[in-house]
FIMI-24045 format. One line per 4 residues: number of its first residue (from 1); their letters; for each residue y, z, x of C-alpha. Coordinates in steps of 0.05 Angstrom, whole numbers, plus 5000, padded with zeros to 4 digits. Example, Ala and Ser with C-alpha at 12.3 -4.5 7.8 and 13.67 -1.06 7.14 Angstrom:
2
1> AS> 4910 5156 5246 ~ 4979 5143 5273;
END
This chain:
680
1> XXXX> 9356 1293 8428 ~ 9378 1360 8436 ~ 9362 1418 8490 ~ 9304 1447 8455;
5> XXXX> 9268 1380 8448 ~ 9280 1362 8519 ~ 9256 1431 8535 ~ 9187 1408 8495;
9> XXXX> 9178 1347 8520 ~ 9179 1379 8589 ~ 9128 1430 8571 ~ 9082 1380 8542;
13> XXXX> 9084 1332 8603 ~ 9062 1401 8645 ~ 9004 1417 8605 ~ 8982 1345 8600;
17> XXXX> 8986 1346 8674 ~ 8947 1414 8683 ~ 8891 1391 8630 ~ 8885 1324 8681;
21> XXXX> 8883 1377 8746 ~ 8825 1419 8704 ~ 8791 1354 8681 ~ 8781 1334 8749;
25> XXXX> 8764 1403 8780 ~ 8711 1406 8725 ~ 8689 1333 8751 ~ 8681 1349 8821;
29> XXXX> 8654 1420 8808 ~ 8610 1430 8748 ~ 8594 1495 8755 ~ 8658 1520 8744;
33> XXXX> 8656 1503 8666 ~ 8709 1550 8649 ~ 8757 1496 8678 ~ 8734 1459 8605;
37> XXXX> 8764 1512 8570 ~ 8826 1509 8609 ~ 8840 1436 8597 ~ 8821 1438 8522;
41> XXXX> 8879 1506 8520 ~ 8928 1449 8554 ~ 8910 1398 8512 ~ 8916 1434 8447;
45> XXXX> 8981 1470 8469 ~ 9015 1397 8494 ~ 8994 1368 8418 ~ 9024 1439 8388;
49> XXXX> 9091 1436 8429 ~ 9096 1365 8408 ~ 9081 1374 8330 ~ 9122 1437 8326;
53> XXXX> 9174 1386 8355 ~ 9158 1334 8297 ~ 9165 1387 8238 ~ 9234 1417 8257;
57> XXXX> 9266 1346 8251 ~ 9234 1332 8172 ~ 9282 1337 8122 ~ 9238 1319 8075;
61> XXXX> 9209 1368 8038 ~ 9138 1335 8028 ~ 9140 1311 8104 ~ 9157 1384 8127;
65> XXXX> 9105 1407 8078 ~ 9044 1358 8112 ~ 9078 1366 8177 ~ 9071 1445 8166;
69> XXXX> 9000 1440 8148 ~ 8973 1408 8215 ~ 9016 1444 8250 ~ 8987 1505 8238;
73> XXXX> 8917 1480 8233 ~ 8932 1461 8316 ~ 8966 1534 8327 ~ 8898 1575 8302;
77> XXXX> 8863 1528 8344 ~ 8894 1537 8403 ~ 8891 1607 8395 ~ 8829 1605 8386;
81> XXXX> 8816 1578 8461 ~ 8858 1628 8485 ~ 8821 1681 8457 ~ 8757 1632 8486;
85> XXXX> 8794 1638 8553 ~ 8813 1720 8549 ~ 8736 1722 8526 ~ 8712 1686 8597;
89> XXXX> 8766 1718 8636 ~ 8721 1790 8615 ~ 8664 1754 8630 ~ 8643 1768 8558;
93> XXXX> 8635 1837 8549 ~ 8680 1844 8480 ~ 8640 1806 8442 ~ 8632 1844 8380;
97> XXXX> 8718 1827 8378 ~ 8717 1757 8396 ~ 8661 1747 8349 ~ 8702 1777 8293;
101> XXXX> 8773 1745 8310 ~ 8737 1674 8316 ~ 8706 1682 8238 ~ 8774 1704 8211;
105> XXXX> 8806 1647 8246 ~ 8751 1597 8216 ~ 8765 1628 8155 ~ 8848 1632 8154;
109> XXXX> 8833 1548 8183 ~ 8794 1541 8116 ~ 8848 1570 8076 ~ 8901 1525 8102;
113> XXXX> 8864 1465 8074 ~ 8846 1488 8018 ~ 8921 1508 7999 ~ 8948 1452 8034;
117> XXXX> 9024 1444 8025 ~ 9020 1515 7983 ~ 8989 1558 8029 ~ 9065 1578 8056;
121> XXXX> 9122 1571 8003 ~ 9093 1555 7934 ~ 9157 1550 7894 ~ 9233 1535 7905;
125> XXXX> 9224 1493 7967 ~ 9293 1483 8001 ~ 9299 1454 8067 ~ 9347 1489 8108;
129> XXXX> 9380 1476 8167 ~ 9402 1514 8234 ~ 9456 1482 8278 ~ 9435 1498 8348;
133> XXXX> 9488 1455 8385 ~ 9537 1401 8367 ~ 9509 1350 8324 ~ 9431 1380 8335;
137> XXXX> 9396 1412 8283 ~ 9334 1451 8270 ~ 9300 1440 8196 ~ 9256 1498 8174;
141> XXXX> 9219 1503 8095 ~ 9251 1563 8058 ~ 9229 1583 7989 ~ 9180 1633 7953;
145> XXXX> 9120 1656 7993 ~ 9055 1655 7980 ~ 9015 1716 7977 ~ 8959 1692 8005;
149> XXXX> 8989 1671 8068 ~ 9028 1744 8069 ~ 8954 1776 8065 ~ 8913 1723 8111;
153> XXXX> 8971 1727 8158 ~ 8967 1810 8159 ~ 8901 1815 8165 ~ 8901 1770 8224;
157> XXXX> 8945 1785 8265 ~ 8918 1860 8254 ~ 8841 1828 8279 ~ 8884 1798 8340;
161> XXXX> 8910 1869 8343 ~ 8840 1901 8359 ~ 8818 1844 8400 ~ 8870 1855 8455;
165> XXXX> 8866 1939 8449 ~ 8795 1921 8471 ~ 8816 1871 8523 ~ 8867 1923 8547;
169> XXXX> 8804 1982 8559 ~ 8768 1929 8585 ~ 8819 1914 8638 ~ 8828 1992 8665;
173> XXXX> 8759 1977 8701 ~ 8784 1914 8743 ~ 8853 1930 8748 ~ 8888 1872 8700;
177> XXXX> 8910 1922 8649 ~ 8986 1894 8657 ~ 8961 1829 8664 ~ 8931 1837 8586;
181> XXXX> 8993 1875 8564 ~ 9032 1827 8581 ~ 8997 1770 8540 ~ 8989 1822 8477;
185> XXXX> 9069 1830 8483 ~ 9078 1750 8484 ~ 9030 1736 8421 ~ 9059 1799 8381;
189> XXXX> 9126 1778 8397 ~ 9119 1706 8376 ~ 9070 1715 8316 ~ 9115 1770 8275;
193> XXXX> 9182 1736 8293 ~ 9151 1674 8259 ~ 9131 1717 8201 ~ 9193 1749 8181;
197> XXXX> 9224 1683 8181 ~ 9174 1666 8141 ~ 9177 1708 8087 ~ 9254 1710 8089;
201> XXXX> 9270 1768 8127 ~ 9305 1736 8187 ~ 9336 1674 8203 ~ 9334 1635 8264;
205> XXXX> 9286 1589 8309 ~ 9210 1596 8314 ~ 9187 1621 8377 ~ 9108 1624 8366;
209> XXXX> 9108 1561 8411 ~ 9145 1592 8470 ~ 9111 1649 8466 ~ 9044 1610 8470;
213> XXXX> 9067 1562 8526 ~ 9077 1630 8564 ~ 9017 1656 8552 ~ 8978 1589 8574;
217> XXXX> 9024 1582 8627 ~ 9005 1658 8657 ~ 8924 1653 8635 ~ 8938 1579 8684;
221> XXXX> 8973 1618 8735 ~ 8917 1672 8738 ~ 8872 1622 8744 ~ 8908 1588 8798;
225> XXXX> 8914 1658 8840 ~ 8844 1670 8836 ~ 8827 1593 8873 ~ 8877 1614 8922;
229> XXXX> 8834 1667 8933 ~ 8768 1643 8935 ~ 8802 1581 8980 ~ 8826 1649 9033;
233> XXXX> 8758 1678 9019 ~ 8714 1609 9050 ~ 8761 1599 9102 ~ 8754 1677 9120;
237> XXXX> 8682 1652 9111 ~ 8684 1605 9158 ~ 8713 1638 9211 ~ 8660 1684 9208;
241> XXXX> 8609 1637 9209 ~ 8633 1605 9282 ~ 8635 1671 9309 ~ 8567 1684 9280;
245> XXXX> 8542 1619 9310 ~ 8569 1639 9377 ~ 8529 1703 9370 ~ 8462 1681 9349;
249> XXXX> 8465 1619 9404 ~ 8470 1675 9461 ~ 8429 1737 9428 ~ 8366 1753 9467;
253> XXXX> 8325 1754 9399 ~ 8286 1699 9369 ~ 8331 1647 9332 ~ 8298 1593 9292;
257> XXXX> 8336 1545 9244 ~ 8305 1508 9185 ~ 8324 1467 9126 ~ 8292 1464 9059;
261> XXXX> 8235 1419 9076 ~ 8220 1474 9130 ~ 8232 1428 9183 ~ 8254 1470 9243;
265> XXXX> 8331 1440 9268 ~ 8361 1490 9314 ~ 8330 1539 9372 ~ 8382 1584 9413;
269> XXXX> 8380 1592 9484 ~ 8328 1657 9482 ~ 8279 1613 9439 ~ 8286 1558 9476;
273> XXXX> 8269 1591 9542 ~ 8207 1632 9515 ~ 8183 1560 9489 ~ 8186 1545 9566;
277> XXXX> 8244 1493 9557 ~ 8207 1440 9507 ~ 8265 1451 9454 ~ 8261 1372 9433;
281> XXXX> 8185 1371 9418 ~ 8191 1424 9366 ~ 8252 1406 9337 ~ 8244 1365 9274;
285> XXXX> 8173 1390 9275 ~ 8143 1448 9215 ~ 8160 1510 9226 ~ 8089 1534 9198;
289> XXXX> 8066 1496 9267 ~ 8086 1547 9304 ~ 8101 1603 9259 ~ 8052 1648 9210;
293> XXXX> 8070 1706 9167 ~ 8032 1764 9164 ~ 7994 1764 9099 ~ 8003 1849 9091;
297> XXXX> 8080 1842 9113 ~ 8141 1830 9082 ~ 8174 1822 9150 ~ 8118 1810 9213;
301> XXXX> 8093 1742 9233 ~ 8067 1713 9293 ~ 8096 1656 9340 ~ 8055 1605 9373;
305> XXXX> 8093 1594 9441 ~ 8035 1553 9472 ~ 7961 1539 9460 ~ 7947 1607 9493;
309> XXXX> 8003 1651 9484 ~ 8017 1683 9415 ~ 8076 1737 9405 ~ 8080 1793 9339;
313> XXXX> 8161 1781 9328 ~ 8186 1823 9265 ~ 8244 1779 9237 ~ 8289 1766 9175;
317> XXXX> 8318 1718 9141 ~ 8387 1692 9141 ~ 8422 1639 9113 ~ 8479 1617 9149;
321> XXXX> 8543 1578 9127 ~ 8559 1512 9165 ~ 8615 1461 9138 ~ 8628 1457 9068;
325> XXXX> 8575 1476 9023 ~ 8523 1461 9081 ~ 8474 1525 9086 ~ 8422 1528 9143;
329> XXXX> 8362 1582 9135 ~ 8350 1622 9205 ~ 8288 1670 9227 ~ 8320 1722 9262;
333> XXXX> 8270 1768 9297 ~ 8244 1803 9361 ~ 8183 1813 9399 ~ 8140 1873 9380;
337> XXXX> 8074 1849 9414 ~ 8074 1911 9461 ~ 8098 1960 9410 ~ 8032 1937 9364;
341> XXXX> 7983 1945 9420 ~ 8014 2011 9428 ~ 8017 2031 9352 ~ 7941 2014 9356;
345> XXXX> 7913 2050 9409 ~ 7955 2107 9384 ~ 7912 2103 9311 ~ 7852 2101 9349;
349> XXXX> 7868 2166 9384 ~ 7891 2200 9318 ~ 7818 2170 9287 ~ 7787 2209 9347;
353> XXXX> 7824 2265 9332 ~ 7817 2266 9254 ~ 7733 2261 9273 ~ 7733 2322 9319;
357> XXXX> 7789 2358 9264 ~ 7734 2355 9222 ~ 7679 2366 9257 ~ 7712 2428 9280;
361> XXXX> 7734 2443 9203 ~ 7653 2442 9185 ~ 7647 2494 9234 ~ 7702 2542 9218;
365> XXXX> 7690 2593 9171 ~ 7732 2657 9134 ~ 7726 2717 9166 ~ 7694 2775 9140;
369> XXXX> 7727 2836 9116 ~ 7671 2885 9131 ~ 7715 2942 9163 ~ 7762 2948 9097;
373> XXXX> 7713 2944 9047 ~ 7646 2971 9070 ~ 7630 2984 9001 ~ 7625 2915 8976;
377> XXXX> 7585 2871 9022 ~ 7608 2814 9062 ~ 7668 2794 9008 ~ 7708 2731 9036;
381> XXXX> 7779 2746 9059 ~ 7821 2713 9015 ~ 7897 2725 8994 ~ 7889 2728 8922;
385> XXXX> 7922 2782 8877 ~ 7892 2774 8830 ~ 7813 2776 8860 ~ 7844 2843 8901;
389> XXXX> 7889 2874 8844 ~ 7815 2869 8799 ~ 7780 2904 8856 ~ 7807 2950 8863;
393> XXXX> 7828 2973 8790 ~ 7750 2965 8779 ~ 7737 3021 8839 ~ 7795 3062 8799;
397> XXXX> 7765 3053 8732 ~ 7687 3058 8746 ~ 7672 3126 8738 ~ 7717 3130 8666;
401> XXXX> 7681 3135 8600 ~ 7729 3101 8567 ~ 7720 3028 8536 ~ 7741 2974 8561;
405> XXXX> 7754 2902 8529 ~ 7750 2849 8567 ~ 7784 2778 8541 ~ 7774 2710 8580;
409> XXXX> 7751 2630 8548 ~ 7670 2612 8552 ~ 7650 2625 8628 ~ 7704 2658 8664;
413> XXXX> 7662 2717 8695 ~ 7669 2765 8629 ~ 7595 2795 8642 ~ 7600 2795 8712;
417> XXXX> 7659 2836 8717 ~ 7629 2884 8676 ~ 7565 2884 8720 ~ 7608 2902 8774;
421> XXXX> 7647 2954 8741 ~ 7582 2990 8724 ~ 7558 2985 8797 ~ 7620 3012 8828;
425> XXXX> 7607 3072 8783 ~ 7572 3135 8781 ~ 7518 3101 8727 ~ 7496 3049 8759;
429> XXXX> 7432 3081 8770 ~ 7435 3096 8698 ~ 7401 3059 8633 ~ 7451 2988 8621;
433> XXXX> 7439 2939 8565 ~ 7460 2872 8555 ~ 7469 2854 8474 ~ 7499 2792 8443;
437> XXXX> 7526 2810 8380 ~ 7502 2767 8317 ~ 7545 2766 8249 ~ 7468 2751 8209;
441> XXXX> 7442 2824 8237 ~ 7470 2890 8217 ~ 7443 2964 8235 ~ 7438 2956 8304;
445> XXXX> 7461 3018 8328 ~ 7416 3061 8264 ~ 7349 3016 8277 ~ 7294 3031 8323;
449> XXXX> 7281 2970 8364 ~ 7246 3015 8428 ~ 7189 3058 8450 ~ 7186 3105 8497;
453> XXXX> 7110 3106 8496 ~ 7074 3044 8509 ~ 7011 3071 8477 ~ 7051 3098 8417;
457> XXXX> 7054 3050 8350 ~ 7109 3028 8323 ~ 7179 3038 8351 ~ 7225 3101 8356;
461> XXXX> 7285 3095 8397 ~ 7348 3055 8381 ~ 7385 3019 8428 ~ 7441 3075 8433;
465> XXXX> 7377 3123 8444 ~ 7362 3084 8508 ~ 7427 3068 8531 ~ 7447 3142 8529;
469> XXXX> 7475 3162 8586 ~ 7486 3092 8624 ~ 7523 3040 8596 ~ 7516 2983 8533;
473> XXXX> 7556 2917 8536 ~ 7567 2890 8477 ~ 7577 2813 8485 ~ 7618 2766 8439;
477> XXXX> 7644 2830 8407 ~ 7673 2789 8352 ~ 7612 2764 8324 ~ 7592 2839 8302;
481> XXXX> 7573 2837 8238 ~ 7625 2880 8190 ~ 7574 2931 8178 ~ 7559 2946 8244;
485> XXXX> 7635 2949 8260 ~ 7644 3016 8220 ~ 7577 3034 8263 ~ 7611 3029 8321;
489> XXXX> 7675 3063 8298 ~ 7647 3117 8273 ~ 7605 3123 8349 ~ 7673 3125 8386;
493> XXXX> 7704 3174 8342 ~ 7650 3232 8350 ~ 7653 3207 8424 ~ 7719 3239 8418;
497> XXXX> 7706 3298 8392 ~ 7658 3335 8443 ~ 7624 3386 8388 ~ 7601 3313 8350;
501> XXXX> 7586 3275 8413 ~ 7511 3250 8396 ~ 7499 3200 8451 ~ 7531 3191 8520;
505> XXXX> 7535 3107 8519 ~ 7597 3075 8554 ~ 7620 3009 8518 ~ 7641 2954 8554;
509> XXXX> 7661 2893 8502 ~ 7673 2824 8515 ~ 7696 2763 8480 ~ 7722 2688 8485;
513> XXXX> 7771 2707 8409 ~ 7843 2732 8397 ~ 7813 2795 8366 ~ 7882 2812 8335;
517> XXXX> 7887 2743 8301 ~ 7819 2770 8277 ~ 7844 2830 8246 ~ 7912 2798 8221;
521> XXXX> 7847 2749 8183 ~ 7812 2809 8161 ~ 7758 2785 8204 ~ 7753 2846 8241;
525> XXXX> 7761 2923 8235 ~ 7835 2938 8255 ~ 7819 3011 8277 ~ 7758 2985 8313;
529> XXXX> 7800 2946 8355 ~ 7848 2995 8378 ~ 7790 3036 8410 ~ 7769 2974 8439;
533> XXXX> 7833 2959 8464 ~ 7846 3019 8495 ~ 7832 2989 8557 ~ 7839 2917 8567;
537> XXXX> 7830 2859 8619 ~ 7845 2783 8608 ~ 7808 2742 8654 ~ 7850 2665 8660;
541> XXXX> 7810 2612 8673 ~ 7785 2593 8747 ~ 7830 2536 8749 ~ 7892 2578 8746;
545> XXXX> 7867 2626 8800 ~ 7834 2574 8855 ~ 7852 2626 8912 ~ 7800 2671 8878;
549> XXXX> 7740 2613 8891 ~ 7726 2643 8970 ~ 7707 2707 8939 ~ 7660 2693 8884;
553> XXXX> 7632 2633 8929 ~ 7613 2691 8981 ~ 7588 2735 8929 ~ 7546 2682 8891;
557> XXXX> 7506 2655 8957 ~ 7493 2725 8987 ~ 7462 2738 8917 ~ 7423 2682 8908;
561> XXXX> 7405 2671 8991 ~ 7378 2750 8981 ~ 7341 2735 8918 ~ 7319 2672 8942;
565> XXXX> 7287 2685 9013 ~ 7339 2630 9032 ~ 7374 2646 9108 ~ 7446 2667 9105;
569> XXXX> 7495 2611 9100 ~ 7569 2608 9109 ~ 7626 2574 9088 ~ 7676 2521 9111;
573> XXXX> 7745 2513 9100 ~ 7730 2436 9080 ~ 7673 2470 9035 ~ 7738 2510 9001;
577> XXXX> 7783 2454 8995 ~ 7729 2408 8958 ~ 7710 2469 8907 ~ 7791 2477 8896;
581> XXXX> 7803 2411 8879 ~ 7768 2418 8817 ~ 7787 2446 8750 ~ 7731 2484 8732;
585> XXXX> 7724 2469 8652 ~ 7663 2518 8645 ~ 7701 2573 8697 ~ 7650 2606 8731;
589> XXXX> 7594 2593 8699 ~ 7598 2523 8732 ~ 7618 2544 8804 ~ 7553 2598 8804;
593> XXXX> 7515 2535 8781 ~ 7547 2490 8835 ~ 7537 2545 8895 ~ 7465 2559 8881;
597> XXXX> 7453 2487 8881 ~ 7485 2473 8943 ~ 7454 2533 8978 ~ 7387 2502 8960;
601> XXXX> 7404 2424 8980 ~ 7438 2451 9041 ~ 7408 2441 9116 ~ 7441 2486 9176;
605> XXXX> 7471 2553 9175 ~ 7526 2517 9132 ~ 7540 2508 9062 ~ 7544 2429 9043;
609> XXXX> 7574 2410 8973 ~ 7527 2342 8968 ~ 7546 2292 8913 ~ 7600 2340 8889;
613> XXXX> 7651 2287 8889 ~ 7603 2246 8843 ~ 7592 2305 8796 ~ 7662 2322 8791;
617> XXXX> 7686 2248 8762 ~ 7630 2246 8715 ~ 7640 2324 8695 ~ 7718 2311 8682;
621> XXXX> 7708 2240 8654 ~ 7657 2274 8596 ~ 7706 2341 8592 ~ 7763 2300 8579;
625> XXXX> 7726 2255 8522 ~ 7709 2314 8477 ~ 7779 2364 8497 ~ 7806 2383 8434;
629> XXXX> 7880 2375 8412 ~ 7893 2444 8409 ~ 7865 2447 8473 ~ 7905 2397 8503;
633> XXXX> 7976 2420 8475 ~ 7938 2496 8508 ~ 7937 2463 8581 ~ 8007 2433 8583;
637> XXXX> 8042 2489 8548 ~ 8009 2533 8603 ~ 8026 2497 8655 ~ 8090 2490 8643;
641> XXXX> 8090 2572 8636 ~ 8065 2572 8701 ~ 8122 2521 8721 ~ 8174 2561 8695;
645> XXXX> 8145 2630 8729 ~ 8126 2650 8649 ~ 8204 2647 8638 ~ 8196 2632 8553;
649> XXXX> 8278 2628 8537 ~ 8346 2617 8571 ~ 8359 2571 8622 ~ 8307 2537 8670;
653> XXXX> 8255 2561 8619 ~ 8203 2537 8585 ~ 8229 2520 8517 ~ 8283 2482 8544;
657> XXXX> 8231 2447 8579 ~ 8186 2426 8522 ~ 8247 2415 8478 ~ 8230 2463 8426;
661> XXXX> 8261 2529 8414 ~ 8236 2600 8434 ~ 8211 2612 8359 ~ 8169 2558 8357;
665> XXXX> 8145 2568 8427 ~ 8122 2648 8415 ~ 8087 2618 8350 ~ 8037 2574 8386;
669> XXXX> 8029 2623 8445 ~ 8004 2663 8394 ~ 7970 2616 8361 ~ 7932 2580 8420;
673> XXXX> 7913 2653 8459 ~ 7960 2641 8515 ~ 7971 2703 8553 ~ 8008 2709 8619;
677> XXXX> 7958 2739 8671 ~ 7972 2813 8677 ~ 7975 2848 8747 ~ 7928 2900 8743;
END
C-alpha cells in the first residue's frame, strides 16, 4: 500500500466518522435537517475517496473503464450535495443557479450512462502508469477523447462557474465572501487539473478528490464553528436568564409564572405579599381565576387579590428561559388602579368642558364690519381675498359702461354678482333687465316685445328701448342664437362711436361655457367675444373658496329676514364650520337654498342648520352617482393645481404629480375649463 492510499483510507475513516456525528445530531435534534445533508456530503465523499482509490490500481483496461464510469457517476453526486449544502448555507436565495447547476448535473449523470465506458477515451485505450514511490504505482486511462465529454465537461464547469460568482455576491452581505472564494479556488483547481490530464495536456495525479475532501472538510468545519457558537450563545443565555430570575424574584411589579396549560407555577415576593401571603393556594391553580384581560386592550387586565379587592395592572408578556429547552411564560405588570380613576375623572371634566365649549360656540358670533364698509350693510368679517378683492373691484368698476363677462359652472353667484355690480353703481335706480338667451329665438334686440302705454294696442318698444339707459344682462350668453350675435355686435360697435350711439344699455353677460372653445367650434362670433371679453371675471366654485361662505351667509339671511318679516338672526362659528364642511355641488344656488331654509326652521336669535348633516350624505351620495368622467378627472386635476400652488411644470409641480407631461396637462386644462382663480 503506498502513501497516497494510506492517505485515503484515512480520509474515508474521517468522513465516515463525521456522517455518524451528523446522523446522530440529526437523531437527537430534528429540526436541524441540514445535518442530513451533511452526512449524505460525508457519506458520498468516503465512497468517492475510496473508489477513486479502486480505479488508480486497474490495469485492466475494461476494469479501469467500469471502474471510471461509477466513479464519476459518485463525483457529480457528491457535488451535487455540496452545491445542496452551499445552497442551505445561503439559506436559499440563489436559486435560479442551483436550479440550473442541478439540471446540468442530472443531465452530464445521464450522459455518463448512456456512453458508458466511451463517454471519456473512445479510441486507443492505453493504460499508463505513474511511479509515485518505490515499487507504488498510479494507473490512469490515456487514449483519444471524446468530444462529448470535452463539451459536457466545458459547459459544466462554466454553470459551476456562475453558481459560485453568485454565491460570492451573495456572501458580501454576511461577511463569508473569503469563506466562498476559498471553496470556488478548491473546485476550479481540482476540476481543470483533472481535465487537462484528461485530454492529454498534462501528466500527473488526479487531484479532484483532494480538492473535494477540502472543500467538505471546510463546509464541516464551518458548520462546526457556527455550533460553537450557538453552544457560547445559550450559555451567554443562560447566564442571563439567572440574573433575570434574580431580578424579577425582587422587582416591586407584579410577577406571575405560567405553563402552557395556564396553570399559574411561580409568584415573586411583591405578588406574593399583595396576595396577603397565600402563595400555596394559588399556585397550581388557573390563572384566569384570578386574572381577566381587558376585552378593548392589548395590554390591561384586572387581578383578583381577594373576594373584594380587584387591582387594573398593565402587564406584558415574557417568556423566560430555565434549563435546557425549558421555557416558562411570565405576566409582568404594575398597578394602574389609581392612575385609571384619575384618567376618568379627568374625561369627565374635559366632557364638561367640551358641553360649555359648545354651548359657548352657539353663542359666539362674527363681528360686524359696519365702520369700514357703511355702504354695504352688515357684511360678515371674513378673511377671504377673494370675497374682498371682488368687492371692491365691483365698487371700482360700477359706474363703467363697459361690458363685462362673467364666467363661473351652474350656480356659483354669476347673476348675483352682477345684481350687485349694478347696485354699487350710478344706475341702479335705472331700467335693469334680466334675459336668458335662447338659440330657437332670434331678433331680440329689433322686435317690440313692450308698451309704454297700457291702454295702447299692440306693442312698441324693444327690450333695448326699455333698458336704455340702465342696464340688460344677458344670461347664458352662449345660447344666443347666431343671428342675434351680429345684433349685438353691431350694438357695441355704434356704442363706440358716440355720433352712432342709439341706445345707452350696459351689458353685463354671463355663462357656465368656454366661450373661446366656442369660437375655435364656430359656435360663436369671434369678434363678439372680444367685446365681451373686454372685461372679464371667473367665479370658481364655492367649494374652492369656503372662507367666502360668512359673507354670502350674512348677505342671504339679512335679505330674506327683511323680505320675510322674519327677526334678525345671527350666526355661529359652529353654524360656519357645518356649512364649510360641505362641497357645495350646485355653488350657491344651494347654500341661498340652505340659509333661507334654516332661517325659517330656526327658533332664537340664532341661526340653526337642522338635519343638515342628513341632507348633506344624501345630497353627496346622489351627486356622486350621476358625476361625470370628465368631471371627475376636472376635480382631481384641480386639486392637485391647488396642491401644487397652480405650479403646471418643473419640479414639485403638477405634471410630475399626475405623471403626465406639461403638454398633455395644458391640453386638458383647456379642454375641461380649468382656470386658476384670478386676483382681481
Amino acid at each position: 500500500m503506498n502513501f497516497l492510499q494510506q492517505i485515503n483510507f484515512i480520509l474515508i475513516g474521517l468522513f465516515l466518522s463525521l456522517s455518524i456525528f451528523y446522523f446522530i445530531f440529526f437523531l437527537f435534534k430534528k429540526k436541524e435537517k441540514n445535518k442530513i445533508i451533511y452526512a449524505g456530503m460525508s457519506i458520498m465523499s468516503a465512497i468517492y475517496i475510496y473508489s477513486s482509490t479502486q480505479l488508480h490500481t486497474k490495469t485492466e483496461i475494461l476494469d479501469y473503464q467500469n471502474y471510471l464510469t461509477i466513479t464519476m457517476v459518485i463525483y457529480l453526486s457528491l457535488i451535487q450535495l455540496v452545491f445542496l449544502a452551499l445552497f442551505d448555507l445561503t439559506k436559499y436565495r440563489v436559486n435560479k443557479s442551483f436550479y440550473g447547476i442541478t439540471g446540468i448535473t442530472l443531465l452530464s449523470i445521464l450522459l455518463i450512462i448512456y456512453f458508458n465506458n466511451e463517454f471519456v477515451i473512445t479510441g486507443n485505450e492505453t493504460i499508463k502508469r505513474i511511479e509515485i514511490s518505490a515499487n507504488s504505482f498510479y494507473y490512469i486511462l490515456v487514449g483519444n477523447t471524446n468530444e462529448v465529454y470535452e463539451w459536457v465537461s466545458s459547459i459544466f464547469y462554466l454553470s459551476c462557474l456562475v453558481f459560485f460568482v453568485r454565491l460570492i455576491i451573495y456572501s458580501y452581505k454576511n461577511s463569508k465572501v473569503v469563506f466562498v472564494s476559498c471553496l470556488f479556488l478548491c473546485f476550479t483547481l481540482g476540476g481543470i487539473y483533472d481535465v487537462m490530464i484528461d485530454v492529454g495536456e498534462i501528466e500527473g495525479v488526479y487531484i479532484s478528490e483532494y480538492m473535494t475532501a477540502l472543500i467538505v472538510m471546510l463546509l464541516s468545519v464551518d458548520l462546526l464553528l457556527h455550533f460553537k457558537k450557538k453552544i457560547d450563545a445559550n450559555r451567554v443565555l443562560l447566564n442571563i436568564n439567572g440574573s433575570y430570575e434574580d431580578l424579577i424574584e425582587n422587582i416591586d411589579l407584579y410577577v406571575i409564572g405560567h405553563d402552557q396549560n395556564q396553570k399559574i407555577n411561580y409568584l415573586n415576593r411583591f405578588t406574593e405579599k399583595k396576595f396577603y401571603g397565600k402563595k400555596w393556594e394559588i399556585i397550581n391553580k388557573n390563572l384566569n381565576t384570578f386574572f381577566e384581560k381587558e376585552e378593548n386592550s392589548e395590554n390591561q387586565g384586572k387581578l383578583q387579590l381577594t373576594s373584594d379587592e380587584v387591582r387594573n395592572i398593565e402587564y406584558s408578556k415574557v417568556k423566560v428561559l430555565r434549563g435546557k429547552g425549558k421555557y416558562v411564560d411570565f405576566i409582568v405588570g404594575y398597578d394602574i388602579t389609581d392612575k385609571l380613576n384619575e384618567h376618568r375623572q379627568l374625561e369627565q371634566t374635559l366632557l364638561q368642558l367640551k358641553d360649555a365649549t359648545e354651548k359657548l360656540e352657539e353663542e359666539n358670533t362674527f363681528l360686524k364690519q359696519n365702520a369700514q364698509r357703511k355702504s354695504v350693510s352688515n357684511i360678515l368679517y371674513v378673511e377671504s381675498t377673494f370675497a374682498k378683492s371682488i368687492d371692491k373691484e365691483l365698487d371700482r368698476i360700477a359706474n363703467y359702461k363697459t361690458t363685462v363677462l362673467i364666467e363661473g359652472n351652474k350656480g356659483a353667484g354669476k347673476t348675483f354678482l352682477a345684481n350687485e355690480l349694478i347696485k354699487k353703481g350710478d344706475r341702479k335706480t335705472k331700467p335693469q333687465i334680466e334675459y336668458r338667451c335662447h338659440k330657437t329665438l332670434n331678433g331680440i334686440f329689433r322686435s317690440k316685445y313692450y308698451d309704454d302705454n297700457t291702454y295702447n294696442q299692440g306693442y312698441n318698444k324693444s327690450i333695448l328701448d326699455v333698458a336704455n339707459g340702465g342696464t340688460l344682462i344677458l344670461e347664458d350668453i352662449d345660447e344666443l342664437s347666431h343671428e342675434d350675435q351680429l345684433d349685438l355686435l353691431d350694438l357695441l360697435k355704434r356704442q363706440d362711436d358716440l355720433e352712432q350711439q342709439e341706445y345707452d344699455v350696459r351689458i353685463l353677460a354671463t355663462t357656465t361655457k368656454d366661450i373661446r372653445k366656442l369660437v375655435e367650434e364656430d359656435e360663436f362670433n369671434g369678434e363678439l367675444h372680444k367685446y365681451l371679453s373686454i372685461y372679464r371675471i371667473n367665479l370658481p366654485d364655492l367649494k374652492y373658496r369656503m372662507s367666502d361662505i360668512p359673507y354670502y351667509v350674512d348677505l342671504f339671511i339679512e335679505d330674506y329676514c327683511k323680505k320675510n318679516a322674519i327677526p334678525s338672526l345671527k350666526v355661529s362659528l359652529a353654524t360656519i364650520k357645518k356649512l364649510q364642511s360641505y362641497d357645495w355641488p350646485e355653488n350657491i344656488k344651494e347654500l341661498k337654498y340652505i340659509v333661507k331654509k334654516a332661517a325659517v326652521s330656526s327658533h332664537g336669535k340664532t341661526l340653526r342648520l337642522l338635519d343638515f348633516d342628513t341632507y348633506k350624505e344624501e345630497h353627496k351620495a346622489v351627486v356622486t352617482e350621476f358625476l361625470c368622467l370628465d368631471e371627475y378627472e376636472k376635480q382631481y386635476i384641480t386639486k392637485t393645481l391647488e396642491h401644487c400652488k397652480w405650479k403646471v411644470s418643473g419640479k414639485n409641480s403638477a405634471s410630475e404629480l399626475l405623471k403626465i407631461n406639461e403638454a398633455t396637462l395644458r391640453s386638458k386644462l383647456k379642454k375641461l375649463n380649468i382656470h386658476k382663480p384670478k386676483k382681481i
